[in-house]
KOLTI-218724 format. One line per field, with one value per residue (C-alpha): y, z, x negated; residue number from 1. Coordinates in Angstrom, 3 decimals, decimal comma, padded with zeros to 6 digits. Each point is the difference from the previous one (the first is absolute). Example, Ala and Ser with C-alpha at 12.3 -4.5 7.8 and 13.67 -1.06 7.14 Angstrom:
BEGIN
north	(-004,500;003,440)
up	(007,800;-000,660)
east	(-012,300;-001,370)
num	(1;2)
//
This chain:
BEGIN
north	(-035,446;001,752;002,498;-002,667;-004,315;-003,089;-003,079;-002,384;000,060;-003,113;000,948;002,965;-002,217;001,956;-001,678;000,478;-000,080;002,215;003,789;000,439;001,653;-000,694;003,019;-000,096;004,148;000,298;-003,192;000,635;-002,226;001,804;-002,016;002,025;-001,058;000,376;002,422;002,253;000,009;000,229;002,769;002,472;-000,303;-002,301;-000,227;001,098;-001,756;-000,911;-001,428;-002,006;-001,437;-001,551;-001,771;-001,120;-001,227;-003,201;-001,518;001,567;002,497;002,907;001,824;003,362;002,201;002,881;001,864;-002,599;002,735;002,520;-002,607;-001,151;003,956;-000,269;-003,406;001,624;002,898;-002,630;-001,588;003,055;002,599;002,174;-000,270;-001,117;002,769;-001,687;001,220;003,040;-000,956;-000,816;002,976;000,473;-000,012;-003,255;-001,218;002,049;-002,386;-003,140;001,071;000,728;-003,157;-001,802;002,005;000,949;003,847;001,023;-001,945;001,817;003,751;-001,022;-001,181;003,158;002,667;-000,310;003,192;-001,742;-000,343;003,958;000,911;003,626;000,982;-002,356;001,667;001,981;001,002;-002,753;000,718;002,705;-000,505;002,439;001,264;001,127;003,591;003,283;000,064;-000,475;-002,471;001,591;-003,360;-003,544;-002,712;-004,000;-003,373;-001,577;-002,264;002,530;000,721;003,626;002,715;003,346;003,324;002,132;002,582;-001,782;-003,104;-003,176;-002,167;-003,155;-002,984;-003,491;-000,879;-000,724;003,103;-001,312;000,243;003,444;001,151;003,809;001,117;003,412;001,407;002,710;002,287;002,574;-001,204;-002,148;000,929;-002,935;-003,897;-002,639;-003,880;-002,199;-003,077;-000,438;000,673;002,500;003,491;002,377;003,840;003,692;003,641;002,854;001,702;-002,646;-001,323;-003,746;-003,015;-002,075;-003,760;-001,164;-002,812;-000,203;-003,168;000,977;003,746;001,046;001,492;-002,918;002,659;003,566;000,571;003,415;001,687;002,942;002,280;001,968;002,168;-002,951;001,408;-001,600;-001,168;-000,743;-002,484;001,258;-003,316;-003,539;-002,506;-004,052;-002,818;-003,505;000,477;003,660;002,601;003,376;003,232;004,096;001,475;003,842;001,335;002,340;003,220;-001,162;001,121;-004,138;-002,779;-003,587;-003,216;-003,539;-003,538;-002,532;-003,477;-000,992;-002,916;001,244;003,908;000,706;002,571;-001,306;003,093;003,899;001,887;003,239;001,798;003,609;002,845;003,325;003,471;002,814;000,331;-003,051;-000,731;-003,650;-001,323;001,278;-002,142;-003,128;-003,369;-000,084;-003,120;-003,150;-003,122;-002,981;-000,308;-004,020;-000,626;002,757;-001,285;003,905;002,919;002,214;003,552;003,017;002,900;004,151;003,031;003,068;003,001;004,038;-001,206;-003,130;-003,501;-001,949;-003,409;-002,812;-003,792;-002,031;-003,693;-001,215;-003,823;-000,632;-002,169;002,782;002,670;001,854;002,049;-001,851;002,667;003,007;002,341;003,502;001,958;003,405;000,435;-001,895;-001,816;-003,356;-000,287;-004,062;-001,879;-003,918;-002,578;-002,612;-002,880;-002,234;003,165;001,267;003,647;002,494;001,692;003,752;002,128;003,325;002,296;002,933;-001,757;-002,568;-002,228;-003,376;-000,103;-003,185;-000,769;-002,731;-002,579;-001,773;002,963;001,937;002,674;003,199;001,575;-001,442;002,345;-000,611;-001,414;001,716;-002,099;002,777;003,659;001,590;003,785;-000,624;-000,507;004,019;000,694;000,068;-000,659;-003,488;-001,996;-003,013;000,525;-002,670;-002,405;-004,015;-002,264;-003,543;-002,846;-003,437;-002,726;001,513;002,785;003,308;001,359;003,887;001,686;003,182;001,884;-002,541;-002,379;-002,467;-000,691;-002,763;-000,369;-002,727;-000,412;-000,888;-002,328;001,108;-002,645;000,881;003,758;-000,597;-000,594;003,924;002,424;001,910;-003,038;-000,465;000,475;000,554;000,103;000,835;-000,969;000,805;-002,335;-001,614;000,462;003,388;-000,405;-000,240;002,895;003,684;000,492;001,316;000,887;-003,612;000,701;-003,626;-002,826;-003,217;-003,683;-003,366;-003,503;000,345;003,098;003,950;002,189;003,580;003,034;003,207;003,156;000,723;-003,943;-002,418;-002,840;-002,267;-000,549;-003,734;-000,551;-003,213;-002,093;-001,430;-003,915;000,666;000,933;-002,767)
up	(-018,785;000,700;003,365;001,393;-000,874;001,417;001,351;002,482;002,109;002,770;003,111;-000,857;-002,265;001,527;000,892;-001,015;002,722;002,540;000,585;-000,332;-002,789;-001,410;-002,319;-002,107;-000,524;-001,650;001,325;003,735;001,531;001,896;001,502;001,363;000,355;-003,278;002,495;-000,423;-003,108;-000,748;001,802;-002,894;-001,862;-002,327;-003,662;001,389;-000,674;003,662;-000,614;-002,661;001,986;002,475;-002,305;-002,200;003,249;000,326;-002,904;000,142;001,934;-002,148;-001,410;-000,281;-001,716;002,412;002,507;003,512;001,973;-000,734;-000,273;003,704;000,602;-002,257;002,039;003,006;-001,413;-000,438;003,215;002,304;-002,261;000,830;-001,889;002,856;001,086;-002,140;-003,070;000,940;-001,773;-003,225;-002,707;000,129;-003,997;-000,341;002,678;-002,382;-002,895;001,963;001,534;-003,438;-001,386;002,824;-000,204;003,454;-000,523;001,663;003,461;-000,213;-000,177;002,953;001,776;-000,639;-001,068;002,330;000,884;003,778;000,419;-000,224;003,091;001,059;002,789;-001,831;-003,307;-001,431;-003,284;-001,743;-003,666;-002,379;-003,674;-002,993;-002,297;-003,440;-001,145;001,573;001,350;003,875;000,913;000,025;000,926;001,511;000,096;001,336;000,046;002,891;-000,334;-001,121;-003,604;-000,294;-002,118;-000,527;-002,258;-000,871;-002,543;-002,758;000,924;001,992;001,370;001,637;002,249;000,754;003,228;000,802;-001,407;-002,481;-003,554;-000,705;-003,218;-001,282;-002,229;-001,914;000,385;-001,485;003,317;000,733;003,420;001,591;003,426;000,855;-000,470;001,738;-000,571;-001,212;-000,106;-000,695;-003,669;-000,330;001,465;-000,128;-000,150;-000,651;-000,110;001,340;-003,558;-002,212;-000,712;000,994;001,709;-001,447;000,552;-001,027;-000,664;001,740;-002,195;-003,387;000,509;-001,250;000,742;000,927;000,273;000,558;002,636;-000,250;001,987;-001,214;001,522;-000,896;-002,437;-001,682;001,030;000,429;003,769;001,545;003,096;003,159;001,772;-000,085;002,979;-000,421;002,200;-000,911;-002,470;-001,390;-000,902;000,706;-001,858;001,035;-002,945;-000,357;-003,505;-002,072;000,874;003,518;000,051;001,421;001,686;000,668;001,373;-002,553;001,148;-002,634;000,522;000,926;-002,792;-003,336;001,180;-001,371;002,202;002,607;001,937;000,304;003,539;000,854;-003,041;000,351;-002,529;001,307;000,046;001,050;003,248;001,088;001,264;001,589;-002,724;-002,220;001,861;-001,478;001,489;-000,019;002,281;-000,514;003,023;000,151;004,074;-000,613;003,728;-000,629;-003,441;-000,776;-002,452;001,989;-002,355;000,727;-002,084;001,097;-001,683;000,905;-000,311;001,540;003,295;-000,178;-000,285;000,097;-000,460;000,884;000,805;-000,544;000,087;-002,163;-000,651;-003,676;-000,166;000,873;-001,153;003,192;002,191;003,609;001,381;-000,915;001,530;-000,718;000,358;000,384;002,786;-000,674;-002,861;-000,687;-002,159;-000,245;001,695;000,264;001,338;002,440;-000,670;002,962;002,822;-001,563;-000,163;-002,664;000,292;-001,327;-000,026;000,884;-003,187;002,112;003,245;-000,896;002,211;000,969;000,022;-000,122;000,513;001,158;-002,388;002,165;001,194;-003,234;000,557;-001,099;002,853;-000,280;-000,167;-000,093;002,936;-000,568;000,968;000,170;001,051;-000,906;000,538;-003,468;-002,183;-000,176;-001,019;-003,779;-000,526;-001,984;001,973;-000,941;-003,958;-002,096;002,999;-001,350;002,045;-000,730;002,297;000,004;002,165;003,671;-000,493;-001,699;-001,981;-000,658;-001,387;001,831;-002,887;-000,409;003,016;000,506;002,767;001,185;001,999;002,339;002,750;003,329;001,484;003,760;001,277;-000,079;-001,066;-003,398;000,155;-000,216;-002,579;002,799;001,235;-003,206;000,255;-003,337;000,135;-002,423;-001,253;-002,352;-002,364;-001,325;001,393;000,602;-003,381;-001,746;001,472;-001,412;-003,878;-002,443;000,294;-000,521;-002,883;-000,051;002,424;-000,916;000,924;-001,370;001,167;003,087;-001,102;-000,092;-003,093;000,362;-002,384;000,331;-000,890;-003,514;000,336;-002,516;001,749;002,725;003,184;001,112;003,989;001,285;003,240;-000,036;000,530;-003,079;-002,112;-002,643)
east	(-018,750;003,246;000,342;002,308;-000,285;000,475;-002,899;000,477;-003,462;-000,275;001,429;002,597;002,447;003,085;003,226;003,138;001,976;-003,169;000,472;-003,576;-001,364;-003,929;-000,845;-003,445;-001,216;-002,786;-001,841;001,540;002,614;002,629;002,766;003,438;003,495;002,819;001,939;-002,819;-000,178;003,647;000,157;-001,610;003,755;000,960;-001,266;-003,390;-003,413;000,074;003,141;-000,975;-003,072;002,166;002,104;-002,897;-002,069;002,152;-001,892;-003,776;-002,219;000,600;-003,182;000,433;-003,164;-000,168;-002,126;000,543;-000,990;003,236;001,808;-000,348;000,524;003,200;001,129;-000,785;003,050;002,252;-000,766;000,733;000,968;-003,012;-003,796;-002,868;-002,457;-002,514;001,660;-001,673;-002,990;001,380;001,593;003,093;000,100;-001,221;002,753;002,786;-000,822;000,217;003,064;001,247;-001,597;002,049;003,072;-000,309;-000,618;003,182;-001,573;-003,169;001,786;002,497;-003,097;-002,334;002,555;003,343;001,509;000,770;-004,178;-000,406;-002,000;001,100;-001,978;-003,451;000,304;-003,113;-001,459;-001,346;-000,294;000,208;001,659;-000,957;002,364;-001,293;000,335;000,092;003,305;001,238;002,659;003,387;001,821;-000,237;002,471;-000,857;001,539;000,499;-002,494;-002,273;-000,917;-000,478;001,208;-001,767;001,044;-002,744;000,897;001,500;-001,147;001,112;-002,518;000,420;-001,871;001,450;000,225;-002,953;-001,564;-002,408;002,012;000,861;001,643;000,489;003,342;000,420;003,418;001,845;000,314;-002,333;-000,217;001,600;002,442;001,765;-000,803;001,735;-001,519;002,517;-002,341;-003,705;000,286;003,017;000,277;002,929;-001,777;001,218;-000,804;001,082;-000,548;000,971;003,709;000,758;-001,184;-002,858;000,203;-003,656;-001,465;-003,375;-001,416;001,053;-000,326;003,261;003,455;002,494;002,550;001,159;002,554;001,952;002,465;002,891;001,737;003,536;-002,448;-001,784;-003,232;-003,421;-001,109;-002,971;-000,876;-000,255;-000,649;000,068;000,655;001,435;001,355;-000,165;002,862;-000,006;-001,924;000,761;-000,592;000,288;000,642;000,025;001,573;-002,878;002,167;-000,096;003,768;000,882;-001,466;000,941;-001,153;000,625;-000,265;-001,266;000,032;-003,892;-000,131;001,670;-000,175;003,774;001,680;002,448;000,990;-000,373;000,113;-001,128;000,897;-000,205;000,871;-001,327;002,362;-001,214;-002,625;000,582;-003,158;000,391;001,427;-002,443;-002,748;-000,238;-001,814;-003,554;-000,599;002,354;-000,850;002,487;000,645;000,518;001,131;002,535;001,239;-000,081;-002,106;-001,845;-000,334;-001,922;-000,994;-001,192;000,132;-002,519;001,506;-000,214;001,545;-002,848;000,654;003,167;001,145;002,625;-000,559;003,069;000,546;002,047;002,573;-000,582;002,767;002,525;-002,087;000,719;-002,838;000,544;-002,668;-001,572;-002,165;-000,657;-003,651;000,024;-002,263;-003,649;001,144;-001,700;-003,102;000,658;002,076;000,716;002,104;-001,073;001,921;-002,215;000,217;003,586;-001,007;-000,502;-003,141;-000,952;-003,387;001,388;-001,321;-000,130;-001,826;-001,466;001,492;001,553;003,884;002,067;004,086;000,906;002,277;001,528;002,740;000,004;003,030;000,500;-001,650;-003,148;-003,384;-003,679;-002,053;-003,352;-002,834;-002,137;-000,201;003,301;-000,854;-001,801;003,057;000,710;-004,077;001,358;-004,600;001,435;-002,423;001,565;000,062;-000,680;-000,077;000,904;002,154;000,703;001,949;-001,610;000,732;000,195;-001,885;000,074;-003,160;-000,043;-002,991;-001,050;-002,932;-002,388;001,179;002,493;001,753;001,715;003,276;000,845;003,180;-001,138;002,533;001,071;002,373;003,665;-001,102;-000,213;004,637;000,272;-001,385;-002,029;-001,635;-001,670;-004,071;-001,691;-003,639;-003,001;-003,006;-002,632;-000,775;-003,525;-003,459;-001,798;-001,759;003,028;002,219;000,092;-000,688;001,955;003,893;001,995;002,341;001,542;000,940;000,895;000,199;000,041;-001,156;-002,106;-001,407;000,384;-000,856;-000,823;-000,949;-001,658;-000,369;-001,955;-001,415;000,463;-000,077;002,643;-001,416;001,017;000,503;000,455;-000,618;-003,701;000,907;002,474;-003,395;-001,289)
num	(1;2;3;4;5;6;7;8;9;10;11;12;13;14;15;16;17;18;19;20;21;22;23;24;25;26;27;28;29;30;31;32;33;34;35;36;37;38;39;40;41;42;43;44;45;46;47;48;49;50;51;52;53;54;55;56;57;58;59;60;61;62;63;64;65;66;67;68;69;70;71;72;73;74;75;76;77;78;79;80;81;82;83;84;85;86;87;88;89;90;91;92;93;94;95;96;97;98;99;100;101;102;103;104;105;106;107;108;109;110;111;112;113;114;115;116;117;118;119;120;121;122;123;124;125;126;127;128;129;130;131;132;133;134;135;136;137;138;139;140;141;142;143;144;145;146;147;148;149;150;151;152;153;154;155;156;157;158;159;160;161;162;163;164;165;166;167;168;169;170;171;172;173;174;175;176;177;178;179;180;181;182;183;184;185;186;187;188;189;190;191;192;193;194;195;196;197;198;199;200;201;202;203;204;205;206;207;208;209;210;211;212;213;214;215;216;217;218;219;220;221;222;223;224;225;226;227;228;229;230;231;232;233;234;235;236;237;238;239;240;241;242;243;244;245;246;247;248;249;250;251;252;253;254;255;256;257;258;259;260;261;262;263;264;265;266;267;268;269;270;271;272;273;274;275;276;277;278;279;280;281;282;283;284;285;286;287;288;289;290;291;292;293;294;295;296;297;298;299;300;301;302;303;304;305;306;307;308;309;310;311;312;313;314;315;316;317;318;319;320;321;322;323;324;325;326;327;328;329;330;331;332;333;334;335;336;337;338;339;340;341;342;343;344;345;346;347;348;349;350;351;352;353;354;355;356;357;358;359;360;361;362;363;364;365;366;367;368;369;370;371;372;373;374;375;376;377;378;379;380;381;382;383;384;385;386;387;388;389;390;391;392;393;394;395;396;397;398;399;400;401;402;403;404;405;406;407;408;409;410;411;412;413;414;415;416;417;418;419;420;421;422;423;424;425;426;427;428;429;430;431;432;433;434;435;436;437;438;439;440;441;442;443;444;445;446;447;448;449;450;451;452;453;454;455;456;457;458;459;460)
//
């Protein structure tokens, strides 16, 4: 017998004209109402049970028991705690049988359900080979991208497929997720962007940028917003720089900004972006890049309109130049590990000007100790809180709201914490931070594996 037929047992002959719906699964009668069903989308099996249940009691060959997990998704939009007990696999393929898959990730992988201050180490996922991972990028809804020498590989969602792709770098430097099955990644030693296609295993396209000497570049760093995707290109001689918008869906170029050729000793415009974030409350580019040198290390942070192509702020480090630094688009700020101390800083976006300067959130005196204590810190905005990695630790920064206070840039209270439980802190330096869904993704040191964090009642 087909997965889904018709009968017509006494007692559940359905009416035309009734909202109630009697559904056969597997030998167990369900009844629920056509706006429940409906509500998977149109053109969906669901769909089609509603319209078919005003002339028989559908029969549909499945498992009754995810399937009253699966109604109970369309019901409320969330799977009961008794799906606990069941695998998530086997609720993927029902999902998928049902056409409901999209439901079940919104329900168990929705970037608005990460739990900052609950999150802890929950699962560990091995990478073949030898090699450490030099780069993660995410979806939102969190399928997961890894680099690890010159390979790419990747898990769905919900962390159970994972897939492995050669490429042709030698490692890989930058990788930026354009959707669960295509990644844009570059090199710092190898000449154009690769847009790769993570199913088929193979080069979509090659996306290359020139400068006045039609020399080769290389990416510096990639960053997107719902509509573009941006890329810091440095050219091979490192003589120019420049930042290219490409539209997000058919990745043709739309704009150039930032497009420096270098004279002389120019030394900040020989520093090219290395971190690209799209500020979406803003509508602008933040850009940052550093340069070590004799004097130490040096750096600017500028934000930038893409549709004029003009800098509307910039920021110049001389004096304990940022390690990372990210934008806050929830708490408005822009927030910097100090390379030198090791500390908090943060400015406040709300009254960018000119004469703006760091608020340190720490111990100031350290910012002149030139011991780098802050080197190779990670800092990454999401939600309302910041999360910057201090060695193996990660911290986590929250505002603390103080009535009328918070109105003025010294009234602002920023507060830490240290994430996870005492058996998960310490280790290994983190190399990478990253998040997608409800969950956070870190690396380490000389490890070849991801560490996944997320809050226990997220855990299946």
């Amino acid at each position: 017998m087909p997965p889904f037929a018709g009968s017509h047992p006494d007692g559940f002959q359905s009416k035309s004209d009734s909202n109630i719906v009697t559904i056969d699964v597997g030998g167990k009668v369900f009844q629920t109402t056509k706006q429940t069903l409906t509500s998977a989308g149109p053109k969906t099996f669901f769909s089609r049970i509603a319209e078919a249940s005003s002339l028989y009691v559908p029969f549909v060959d499945r498992d009754p028991e995810i399937f009253s997990l699966l109604l109970s998704l369309l019901r409320t939009g969330n799977l009961p705690s008794k799906a606990k007990t069941f695998d998530l696999q086997d609720l993927i393929i029902e999902s998928q049988f049902y056409g409901i898959e999209n439901l079940l990730i919104n329900s168990l992988s929705n970037p608005s359900q990460l739990e900052p201050f609950n999150l802890q180490k929950s699962l560990l996922l091995p990478l073949n080979g030898r090699d450490s991972p030099s780069a993660v990028a995410t979806t939102p809804y969190g399928s997961l991208h890894i680099a690890h020498g010159s390979k790419i590989t990747s898990y769905d969602w919900s962390l159970r497929r994972k897939s492995t792709i050669l490429t042709h770098f030698t490692a890989v430097d930058s990788l930026l997720a354009i959707s669960p099955s295509l990644a844009a990644a570059g090199a710092n030693d190898f000449s154009g962007l690769q847009i790769l296609d993570l199913e088929k295993g193979h080069v979509r396209d090659t996306l290359h940028w020139e400068n006045v000497t039609k020399s080769g570049s290389t990416v510096q760093a990639l960053g997107a917003s719902p509509e573009h995707m941006f890329v810091s290109f440095e050219s091979c001689r490192r003589n120019s720089n420049s930042i290219l918008v490409y539209d997000l869906n058919s990745l043709s170029p739309v704009t150039e900004i930032c497009h420096n050729e270098i004279y002389g000793a120019d030394i900040d415009s020989a520093i090219p972006a290395t971190k690209l974030q799209w500020v979406q409350g803003y509508n602008l580019l933040m850009a940052s890049g550093s340069h070590s040198g004799p004097s130490g290390v040096s750096g600017n942070v500028r934000l930038w309109d893409v549709r004029s192509g003009n800098v509307v702020w910039e920021m110049t480090e001389k004096v304990d130049c940022f390690a990372d630094v990210a934008a806050s688009d929830a708490l408005s700020v822009i927030f910097k590990v100090g390379v030198n101390s090791g500390e908090a800083f943060y400015v406040d976006m709300r009254n960018l000007s000119a004469e703006n300067s760091w608020v340190c959130l720490g111990d100031s005196r350290k910012m002149q100790n030139g011991k780098k204590e802050g080197f190779g810190c990670k800092v990454e905005a999401q939600g309302s809180q910041v999360f910057c990695s201090k060695g193996g630790d990660v911290e986590l920064w929250s505002e603390v709201i103080m009535g009328s206070a918070t109105n003025n840039r010294k009234g602002r209270i920023l507060k830490k914490n240290l994430m996870g439980r005492t058996k998960d802190m310490g280790g290994a330096k983190i190399t990478n931070l990253a998040f997608g869904g409800s969950r956070m993704f870190l690396t380490r040191k000389d490890q070849q594996c991801v560490e996944v964090w997320q809050g226990s009642s997220r855990e299946l």
